[in-house]
PDB file as gemmi writes it, atoms N, CA and C in Angstrom:
CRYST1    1.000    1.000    1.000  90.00  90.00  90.00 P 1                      
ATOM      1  N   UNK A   1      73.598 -29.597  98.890  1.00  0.00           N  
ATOM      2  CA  UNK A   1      73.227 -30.207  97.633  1.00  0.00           C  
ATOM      3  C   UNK A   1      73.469 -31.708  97.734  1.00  0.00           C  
ATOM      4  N   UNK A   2      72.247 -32.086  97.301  1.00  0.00           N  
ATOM      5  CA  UNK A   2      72.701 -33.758  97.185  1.00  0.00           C  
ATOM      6  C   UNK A   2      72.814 -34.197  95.671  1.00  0.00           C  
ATOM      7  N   UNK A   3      73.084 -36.043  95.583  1.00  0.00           N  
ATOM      8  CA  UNK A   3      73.168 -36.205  94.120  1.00  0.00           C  
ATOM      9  C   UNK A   3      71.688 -35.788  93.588  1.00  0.00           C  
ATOM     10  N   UNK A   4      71.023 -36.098  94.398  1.00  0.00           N  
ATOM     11  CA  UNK A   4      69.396 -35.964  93.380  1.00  0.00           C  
ATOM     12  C   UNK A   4      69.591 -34.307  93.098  1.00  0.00           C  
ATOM     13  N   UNK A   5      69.740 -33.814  93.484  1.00  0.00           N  
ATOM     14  CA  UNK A   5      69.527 -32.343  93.343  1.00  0.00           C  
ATOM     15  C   UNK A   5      71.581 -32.557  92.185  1.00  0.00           C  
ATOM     16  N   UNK A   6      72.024 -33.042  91.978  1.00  0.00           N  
ATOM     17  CA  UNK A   6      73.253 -32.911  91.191  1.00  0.00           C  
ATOM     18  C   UNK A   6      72.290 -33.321  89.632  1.00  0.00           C  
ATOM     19  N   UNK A   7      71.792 -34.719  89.834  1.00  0.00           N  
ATOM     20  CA  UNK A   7      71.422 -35.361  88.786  1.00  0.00           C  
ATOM     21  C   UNK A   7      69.723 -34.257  88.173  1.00  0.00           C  
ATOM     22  N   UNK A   8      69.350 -33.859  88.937  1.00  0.00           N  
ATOM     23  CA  UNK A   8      68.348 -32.651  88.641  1.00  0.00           C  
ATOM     24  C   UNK A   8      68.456 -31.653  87.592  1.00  0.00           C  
ATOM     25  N   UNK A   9      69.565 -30.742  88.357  1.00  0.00           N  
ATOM     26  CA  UNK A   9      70.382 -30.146  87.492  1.00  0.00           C  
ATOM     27  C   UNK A   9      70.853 -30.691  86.215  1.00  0.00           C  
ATOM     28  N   UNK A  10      71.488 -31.486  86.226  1.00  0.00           N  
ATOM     29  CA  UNK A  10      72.382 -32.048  84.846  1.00  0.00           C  
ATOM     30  C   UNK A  10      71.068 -32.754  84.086  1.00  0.00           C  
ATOM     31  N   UNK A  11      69.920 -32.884  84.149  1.00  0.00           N  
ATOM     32  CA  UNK A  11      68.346 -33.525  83.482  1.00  0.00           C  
ATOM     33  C   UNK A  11      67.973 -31.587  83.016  1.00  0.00           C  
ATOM     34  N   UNK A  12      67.844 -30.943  83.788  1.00  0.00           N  
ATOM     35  CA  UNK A  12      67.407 -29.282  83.172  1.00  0.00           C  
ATOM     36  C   UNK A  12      68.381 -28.911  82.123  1.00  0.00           C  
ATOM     37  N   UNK A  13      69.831 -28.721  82.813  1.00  0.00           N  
ATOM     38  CA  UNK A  13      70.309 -28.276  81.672  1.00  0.00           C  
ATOM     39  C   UNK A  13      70.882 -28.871  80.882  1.00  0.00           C  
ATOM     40  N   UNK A  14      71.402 -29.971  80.759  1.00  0.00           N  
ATOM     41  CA  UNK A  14      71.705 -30.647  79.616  1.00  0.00           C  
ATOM     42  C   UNK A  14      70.683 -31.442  78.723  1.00  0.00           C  
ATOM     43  N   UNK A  15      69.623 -31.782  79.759  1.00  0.00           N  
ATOM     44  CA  UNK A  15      68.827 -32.161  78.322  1.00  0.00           C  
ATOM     45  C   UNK A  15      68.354 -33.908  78.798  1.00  0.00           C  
ATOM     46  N   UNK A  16      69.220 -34.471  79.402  1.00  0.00           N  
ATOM     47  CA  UNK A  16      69.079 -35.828  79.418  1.00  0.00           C  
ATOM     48  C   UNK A  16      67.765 -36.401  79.805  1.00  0.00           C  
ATOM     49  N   UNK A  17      67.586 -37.577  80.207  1.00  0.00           N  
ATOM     50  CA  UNK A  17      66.443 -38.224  81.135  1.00  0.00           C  
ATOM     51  C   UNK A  17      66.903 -37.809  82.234  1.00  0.00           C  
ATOM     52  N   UNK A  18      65.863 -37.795  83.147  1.00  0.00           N  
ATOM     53  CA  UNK A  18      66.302 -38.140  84.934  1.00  0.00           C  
ATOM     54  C   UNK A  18      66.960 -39.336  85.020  1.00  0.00           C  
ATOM     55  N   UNK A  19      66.296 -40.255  84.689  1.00  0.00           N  
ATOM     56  CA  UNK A  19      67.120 -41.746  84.642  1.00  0.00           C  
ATOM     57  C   UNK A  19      68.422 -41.595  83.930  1.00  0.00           C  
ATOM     58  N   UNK A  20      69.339 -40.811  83.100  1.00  0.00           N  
ATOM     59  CA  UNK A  20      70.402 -40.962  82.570  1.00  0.00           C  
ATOM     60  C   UNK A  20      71.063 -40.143  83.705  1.00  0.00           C  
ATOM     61  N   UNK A  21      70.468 -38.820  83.779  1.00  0.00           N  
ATOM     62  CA  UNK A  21      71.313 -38.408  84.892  1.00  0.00           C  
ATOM     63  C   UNK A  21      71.996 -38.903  85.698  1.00  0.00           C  
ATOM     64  N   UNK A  22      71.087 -39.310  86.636  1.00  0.00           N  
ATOM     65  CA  UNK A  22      71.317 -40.141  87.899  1.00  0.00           C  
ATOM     66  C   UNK A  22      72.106 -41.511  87.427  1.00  0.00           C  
ATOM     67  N   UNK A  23      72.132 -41.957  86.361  1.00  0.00           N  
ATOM     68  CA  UNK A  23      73.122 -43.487  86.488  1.00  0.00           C  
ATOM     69  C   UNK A  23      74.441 -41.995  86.127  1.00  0.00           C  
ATOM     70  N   UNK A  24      74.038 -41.032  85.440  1.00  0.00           N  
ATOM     71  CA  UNK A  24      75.744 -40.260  84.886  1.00  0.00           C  
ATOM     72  C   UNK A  24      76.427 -39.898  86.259  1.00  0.00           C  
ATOM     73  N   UNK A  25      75.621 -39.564  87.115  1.00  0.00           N  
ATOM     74  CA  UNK A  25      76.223 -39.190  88.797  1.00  0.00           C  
ATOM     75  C   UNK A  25      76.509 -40.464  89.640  1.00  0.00           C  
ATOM     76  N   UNK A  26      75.923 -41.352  89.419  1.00  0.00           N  
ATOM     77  CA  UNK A  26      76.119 -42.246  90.388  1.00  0.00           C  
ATOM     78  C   UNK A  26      77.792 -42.976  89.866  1.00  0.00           C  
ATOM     79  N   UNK A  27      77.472 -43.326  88.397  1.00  0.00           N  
ATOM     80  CA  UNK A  27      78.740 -43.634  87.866  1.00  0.00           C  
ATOM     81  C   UNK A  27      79.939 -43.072  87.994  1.00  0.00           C  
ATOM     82  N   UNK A  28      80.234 -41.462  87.675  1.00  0.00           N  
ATOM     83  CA  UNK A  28      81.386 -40.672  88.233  1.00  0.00           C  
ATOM     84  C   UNK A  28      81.618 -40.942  89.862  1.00  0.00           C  
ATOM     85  N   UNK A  29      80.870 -40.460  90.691  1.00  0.00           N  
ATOM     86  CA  UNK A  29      80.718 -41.008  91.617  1.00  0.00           C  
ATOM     87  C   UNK A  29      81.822 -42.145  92.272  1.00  0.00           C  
ATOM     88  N   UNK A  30      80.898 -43.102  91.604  1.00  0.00           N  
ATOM     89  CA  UNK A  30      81.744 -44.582  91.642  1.00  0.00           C  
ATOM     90  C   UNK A  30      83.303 -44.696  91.216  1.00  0.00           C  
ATOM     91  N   UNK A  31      83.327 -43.784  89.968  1.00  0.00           N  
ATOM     92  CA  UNK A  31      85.106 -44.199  89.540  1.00  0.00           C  
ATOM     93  C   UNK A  31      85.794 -43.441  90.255  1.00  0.00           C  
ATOM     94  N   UNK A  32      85.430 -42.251  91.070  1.00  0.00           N  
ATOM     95  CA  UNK A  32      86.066 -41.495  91.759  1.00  0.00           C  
ATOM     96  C   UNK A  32      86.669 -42.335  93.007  1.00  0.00           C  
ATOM     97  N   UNK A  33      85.279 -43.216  93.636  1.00  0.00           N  
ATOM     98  CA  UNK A  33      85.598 -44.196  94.886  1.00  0.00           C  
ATOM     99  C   UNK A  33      86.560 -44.859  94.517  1.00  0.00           C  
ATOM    100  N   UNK A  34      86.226 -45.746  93.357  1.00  0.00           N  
ATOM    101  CA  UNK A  34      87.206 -46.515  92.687  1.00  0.00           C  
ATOM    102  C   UNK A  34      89.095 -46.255  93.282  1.00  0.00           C  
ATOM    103  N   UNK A  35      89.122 -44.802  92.143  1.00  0.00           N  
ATOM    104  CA  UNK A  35      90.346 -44.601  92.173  1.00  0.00           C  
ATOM    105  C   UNK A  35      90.874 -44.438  93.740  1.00  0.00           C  
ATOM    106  N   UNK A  36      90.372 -43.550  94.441  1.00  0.00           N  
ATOM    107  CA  UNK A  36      90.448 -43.632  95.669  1.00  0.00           C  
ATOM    108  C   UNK A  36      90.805 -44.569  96.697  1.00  0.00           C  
ATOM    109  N   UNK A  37      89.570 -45.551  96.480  1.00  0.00           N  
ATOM    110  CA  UNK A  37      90.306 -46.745  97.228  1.00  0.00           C  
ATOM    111  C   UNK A  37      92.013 -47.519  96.909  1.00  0.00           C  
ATOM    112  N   UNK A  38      92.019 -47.282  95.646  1.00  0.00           N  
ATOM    113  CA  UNK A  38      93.270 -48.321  94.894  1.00  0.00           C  
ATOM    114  C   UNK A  38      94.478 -47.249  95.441  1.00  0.00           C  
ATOM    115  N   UNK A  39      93.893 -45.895  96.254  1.00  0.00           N  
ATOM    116  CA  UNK A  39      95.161 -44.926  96.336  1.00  0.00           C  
ATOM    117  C   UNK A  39      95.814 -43.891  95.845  1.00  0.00           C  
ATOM    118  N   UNK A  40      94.530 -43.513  94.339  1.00  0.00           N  
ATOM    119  CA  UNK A  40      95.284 -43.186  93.536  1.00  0.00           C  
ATOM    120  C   UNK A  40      94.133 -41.353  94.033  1.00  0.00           C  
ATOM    121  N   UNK A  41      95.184 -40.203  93.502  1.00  0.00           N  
ATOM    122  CA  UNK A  41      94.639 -39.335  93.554  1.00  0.00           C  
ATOM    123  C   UNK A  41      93.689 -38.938  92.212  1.00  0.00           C  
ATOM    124  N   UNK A  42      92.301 -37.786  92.833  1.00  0.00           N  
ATOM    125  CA  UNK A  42      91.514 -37.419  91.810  1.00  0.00           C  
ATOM    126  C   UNK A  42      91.309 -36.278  92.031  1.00  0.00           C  
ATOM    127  N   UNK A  43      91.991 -36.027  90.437  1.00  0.00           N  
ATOM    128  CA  UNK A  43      91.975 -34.336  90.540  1.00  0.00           C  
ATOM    129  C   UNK A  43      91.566 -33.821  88.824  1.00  0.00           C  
ATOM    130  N   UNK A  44      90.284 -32.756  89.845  1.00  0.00           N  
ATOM    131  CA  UNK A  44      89.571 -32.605  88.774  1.00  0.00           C  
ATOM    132  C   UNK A  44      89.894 -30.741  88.788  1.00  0.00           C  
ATOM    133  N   UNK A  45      90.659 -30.564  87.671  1.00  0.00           N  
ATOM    134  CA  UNK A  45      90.963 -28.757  86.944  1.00  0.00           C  
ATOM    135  C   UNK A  45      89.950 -27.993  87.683  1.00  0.00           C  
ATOM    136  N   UNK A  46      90.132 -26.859  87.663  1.00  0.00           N  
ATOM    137  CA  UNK A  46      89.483 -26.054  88.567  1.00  0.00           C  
ATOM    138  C   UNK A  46      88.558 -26.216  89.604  1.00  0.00           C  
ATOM    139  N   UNK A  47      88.775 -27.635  90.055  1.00  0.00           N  
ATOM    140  CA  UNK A  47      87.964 -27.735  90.841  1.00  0.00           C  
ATOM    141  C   UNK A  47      89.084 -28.250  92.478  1.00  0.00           C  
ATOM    142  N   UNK A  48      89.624 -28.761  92.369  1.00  0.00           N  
ATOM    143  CA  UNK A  48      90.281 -29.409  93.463  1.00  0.00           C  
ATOM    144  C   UNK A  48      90.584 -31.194  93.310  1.00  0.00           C  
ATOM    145  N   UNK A  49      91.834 -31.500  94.309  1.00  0.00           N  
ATOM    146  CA  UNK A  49      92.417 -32.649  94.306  1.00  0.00           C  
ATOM    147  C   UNK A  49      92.143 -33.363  95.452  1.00  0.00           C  
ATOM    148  N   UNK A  50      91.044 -34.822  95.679  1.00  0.00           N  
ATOM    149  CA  UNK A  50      91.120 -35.467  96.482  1.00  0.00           C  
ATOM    150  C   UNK A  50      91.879 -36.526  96.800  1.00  0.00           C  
ATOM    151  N   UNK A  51      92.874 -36.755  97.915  1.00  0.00           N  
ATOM    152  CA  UNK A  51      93.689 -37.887  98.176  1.00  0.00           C  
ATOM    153  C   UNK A  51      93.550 -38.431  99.411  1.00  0.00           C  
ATOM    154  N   UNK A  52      94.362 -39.449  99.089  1.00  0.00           N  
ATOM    155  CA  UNK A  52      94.761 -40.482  99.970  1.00  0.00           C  
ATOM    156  C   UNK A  52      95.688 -40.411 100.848  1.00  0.00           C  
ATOM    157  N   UNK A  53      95.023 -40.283 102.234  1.00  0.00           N  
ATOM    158  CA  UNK A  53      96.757 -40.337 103.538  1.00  0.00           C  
ATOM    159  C   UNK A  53      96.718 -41.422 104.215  1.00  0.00           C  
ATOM    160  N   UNK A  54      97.644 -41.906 104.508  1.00  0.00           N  
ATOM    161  CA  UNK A  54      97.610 -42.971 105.460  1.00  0.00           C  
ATOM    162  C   UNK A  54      97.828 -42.027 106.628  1.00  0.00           C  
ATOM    163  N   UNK A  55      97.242 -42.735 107.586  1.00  0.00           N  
ATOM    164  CA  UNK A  55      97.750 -42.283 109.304  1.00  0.00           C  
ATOM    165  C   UNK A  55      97.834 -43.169 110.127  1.00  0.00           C  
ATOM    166  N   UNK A  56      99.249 -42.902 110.707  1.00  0.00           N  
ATOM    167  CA  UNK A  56      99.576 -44.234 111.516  1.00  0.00           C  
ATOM    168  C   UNK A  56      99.203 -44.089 112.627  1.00  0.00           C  
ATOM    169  N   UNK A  57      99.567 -44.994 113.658  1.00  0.00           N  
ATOM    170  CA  UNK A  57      98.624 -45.395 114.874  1.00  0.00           C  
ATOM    171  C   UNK A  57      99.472 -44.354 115.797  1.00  0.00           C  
ATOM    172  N   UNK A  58      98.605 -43.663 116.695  1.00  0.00           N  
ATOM    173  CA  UNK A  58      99.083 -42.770 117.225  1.00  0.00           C  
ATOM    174  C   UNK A  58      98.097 -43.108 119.114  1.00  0.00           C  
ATOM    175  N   UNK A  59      98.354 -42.329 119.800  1.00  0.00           N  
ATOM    176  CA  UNK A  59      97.792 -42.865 121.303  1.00  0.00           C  
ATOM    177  C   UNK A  59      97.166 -41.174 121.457  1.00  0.00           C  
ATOM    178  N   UNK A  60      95.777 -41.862 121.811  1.00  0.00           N  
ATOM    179  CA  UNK A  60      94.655 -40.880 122.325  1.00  0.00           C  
ATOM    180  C   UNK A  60      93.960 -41.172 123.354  1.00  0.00           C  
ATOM    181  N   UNK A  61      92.926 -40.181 124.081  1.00  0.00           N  
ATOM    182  CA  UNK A  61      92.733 -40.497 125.340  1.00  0.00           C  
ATOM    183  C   UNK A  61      91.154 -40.282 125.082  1.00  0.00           C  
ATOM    184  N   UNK A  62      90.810 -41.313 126.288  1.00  0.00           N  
ATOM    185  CA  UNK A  62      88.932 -41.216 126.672  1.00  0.00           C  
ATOM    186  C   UNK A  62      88.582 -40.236 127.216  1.00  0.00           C  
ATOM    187  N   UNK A  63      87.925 -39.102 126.769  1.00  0.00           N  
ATOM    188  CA  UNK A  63      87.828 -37.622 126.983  1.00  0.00           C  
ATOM    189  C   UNK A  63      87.057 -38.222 128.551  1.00  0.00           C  
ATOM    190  N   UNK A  64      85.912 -38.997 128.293  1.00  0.00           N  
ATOM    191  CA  UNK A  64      85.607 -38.821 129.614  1.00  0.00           C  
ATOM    192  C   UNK A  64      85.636 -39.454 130.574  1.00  0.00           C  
ATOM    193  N   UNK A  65      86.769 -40.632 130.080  1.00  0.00           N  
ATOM    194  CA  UNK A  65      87.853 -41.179 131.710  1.00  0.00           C  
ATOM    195  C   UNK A  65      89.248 -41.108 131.675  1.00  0.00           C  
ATOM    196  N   UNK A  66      89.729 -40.195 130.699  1.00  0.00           N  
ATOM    197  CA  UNK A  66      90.765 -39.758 130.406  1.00  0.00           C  
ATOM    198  C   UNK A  66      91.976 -41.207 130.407  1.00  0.00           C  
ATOM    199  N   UNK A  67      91.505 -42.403 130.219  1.00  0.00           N  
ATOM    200  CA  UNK A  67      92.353 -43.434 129.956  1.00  0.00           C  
ATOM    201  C   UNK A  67      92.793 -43.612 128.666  1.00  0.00           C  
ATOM    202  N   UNK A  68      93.955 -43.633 128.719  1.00  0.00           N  
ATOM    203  CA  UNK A  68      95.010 -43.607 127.370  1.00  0.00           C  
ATOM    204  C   UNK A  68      94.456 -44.484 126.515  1.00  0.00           C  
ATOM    205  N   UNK A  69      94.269 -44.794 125.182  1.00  0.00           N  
ATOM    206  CA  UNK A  69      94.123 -45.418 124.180  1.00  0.00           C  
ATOM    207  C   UNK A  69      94.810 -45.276 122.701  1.00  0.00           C  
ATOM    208  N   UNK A  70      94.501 -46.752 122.028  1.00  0.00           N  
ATOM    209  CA  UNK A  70      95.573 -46.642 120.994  1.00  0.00           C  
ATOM    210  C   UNK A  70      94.703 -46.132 119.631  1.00  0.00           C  
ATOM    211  N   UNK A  71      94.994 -44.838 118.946  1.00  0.00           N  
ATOM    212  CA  UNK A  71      94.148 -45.200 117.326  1.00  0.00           C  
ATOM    213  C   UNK A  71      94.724 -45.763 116.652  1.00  0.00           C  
ATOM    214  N   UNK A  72      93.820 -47.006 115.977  1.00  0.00           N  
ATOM    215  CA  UNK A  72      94.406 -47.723 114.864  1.00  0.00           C  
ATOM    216  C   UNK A  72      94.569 -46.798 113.790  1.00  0.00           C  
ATOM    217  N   UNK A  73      95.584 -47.471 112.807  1.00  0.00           N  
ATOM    218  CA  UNK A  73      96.153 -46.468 111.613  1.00  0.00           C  
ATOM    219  C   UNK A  73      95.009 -46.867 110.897  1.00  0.00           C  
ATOM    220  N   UNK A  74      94.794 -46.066 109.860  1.00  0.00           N  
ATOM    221  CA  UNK A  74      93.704 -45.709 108.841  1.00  0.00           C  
ATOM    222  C   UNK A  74      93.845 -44.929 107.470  1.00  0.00           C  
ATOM    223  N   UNK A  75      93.183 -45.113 106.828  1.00  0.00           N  
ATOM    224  CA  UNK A  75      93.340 -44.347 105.549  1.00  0.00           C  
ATOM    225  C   UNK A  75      92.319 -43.020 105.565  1.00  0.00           C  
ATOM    226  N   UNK A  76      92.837 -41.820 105.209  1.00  0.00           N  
ATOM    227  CA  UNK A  76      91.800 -40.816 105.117  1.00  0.00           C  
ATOM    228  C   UNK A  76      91.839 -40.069 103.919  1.00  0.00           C  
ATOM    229  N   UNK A  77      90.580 -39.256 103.219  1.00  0.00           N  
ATOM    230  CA  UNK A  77      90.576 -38.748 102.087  1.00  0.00           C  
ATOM    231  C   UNK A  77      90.644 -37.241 102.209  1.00  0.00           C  
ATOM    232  N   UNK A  78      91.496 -36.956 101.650  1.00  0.00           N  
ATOM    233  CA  UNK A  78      91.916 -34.902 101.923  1.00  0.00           C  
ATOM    234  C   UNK A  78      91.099 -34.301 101.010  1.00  0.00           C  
ATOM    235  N   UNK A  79      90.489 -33.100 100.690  1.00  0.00           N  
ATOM    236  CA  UNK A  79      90.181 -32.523  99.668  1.00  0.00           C  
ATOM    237  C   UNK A  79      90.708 -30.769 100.189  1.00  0.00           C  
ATOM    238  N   UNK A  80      91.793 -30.695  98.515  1.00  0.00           N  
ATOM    239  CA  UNK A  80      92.687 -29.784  98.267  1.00  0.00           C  
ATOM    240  C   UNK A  80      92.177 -28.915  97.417  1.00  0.00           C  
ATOM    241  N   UNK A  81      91.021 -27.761  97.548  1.00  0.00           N  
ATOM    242  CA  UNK A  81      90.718 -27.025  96.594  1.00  0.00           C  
ATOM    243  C   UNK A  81      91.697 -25.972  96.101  1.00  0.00           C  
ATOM    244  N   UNK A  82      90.879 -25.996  94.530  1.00  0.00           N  
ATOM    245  CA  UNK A  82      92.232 -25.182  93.194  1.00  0.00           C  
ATOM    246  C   UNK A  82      92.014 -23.777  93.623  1.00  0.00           C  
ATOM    247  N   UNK A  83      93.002 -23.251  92.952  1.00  0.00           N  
ATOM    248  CA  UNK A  83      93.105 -21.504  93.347  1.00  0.00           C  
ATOM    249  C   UNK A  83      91.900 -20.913  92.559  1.00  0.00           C  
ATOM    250  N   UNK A  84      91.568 -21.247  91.824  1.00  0.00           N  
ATOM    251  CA  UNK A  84      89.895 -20.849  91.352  1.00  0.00           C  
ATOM    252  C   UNK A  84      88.820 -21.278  91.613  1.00  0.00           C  
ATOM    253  N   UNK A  85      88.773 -22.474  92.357  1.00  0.00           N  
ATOM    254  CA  UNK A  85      87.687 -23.236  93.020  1.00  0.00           C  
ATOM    255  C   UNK A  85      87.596 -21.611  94.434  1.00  0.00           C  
ATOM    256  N   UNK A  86      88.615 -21.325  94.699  1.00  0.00           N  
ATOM    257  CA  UNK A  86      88.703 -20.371  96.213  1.00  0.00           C  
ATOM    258  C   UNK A  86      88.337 -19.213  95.556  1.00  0.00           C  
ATOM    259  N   UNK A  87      88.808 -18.748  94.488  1.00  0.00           N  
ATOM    260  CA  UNK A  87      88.392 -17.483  94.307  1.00  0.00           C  
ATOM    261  C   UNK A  87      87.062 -17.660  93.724  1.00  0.00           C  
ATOM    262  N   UNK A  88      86.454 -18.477  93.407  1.00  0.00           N  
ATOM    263  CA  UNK A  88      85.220 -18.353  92.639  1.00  0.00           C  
ATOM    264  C   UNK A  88      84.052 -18.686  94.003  1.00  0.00           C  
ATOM    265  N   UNK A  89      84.438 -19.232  95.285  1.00  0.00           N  
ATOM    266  CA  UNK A  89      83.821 -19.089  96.791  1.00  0.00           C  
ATOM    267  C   UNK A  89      84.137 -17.485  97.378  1.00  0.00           C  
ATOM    268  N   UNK A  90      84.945 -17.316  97.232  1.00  0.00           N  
ATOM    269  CA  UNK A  90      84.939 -15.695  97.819  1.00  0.00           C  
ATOM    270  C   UNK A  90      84.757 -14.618  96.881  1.00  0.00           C  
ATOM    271  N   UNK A  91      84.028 -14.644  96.095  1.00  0.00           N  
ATOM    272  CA  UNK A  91      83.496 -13.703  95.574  1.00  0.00           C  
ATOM    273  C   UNK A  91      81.838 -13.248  95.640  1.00  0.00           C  
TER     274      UNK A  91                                                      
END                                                                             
């Protein structure tokens, strides 16, 4: 599923324009990045919690000259699905 097919949906059943849709997806969207970047976690009720890890620099190797290298530390985004987000996939 993409946003067009998100903002699709939310134009059928709610009723809106296509054009409202799509700024309503692109906008959530956006404050989600938002919060994200600043660090902060987003967690949306039955659905799951996306966060923020730092990872520090750790030493990895060139698979195919096997020479040691350094990864720079980085920020990565986790996504922690809710106990009903899982049961409502396995059913």
């Amino acid at each position: 599923m993409r946003k067009v097919d998100i903002a699709n949906r939310i134009c059928e059943e709610v009723g809106l324009s296509r054009t409202e849709a799509v700024e309503m997806v692109e906008y959530m969207l956006g404050r989600m990045k938002d919060e994200l970047r600043k660090g902060e976690a987003v967690k949306i009720a039955g659905f799951g919690n996306f966060v923020v890890r730092s990872k520090g620099e750790r030493k990895g190797r060139n698979p195919r000259t096997g020479e040691e290298i350094a990864i720079t530390p980085r920020r990565v985004v986790t996504f922690r699905a809710s106990q009903l987000f899982k049961k409502a996939v396995n059913q």
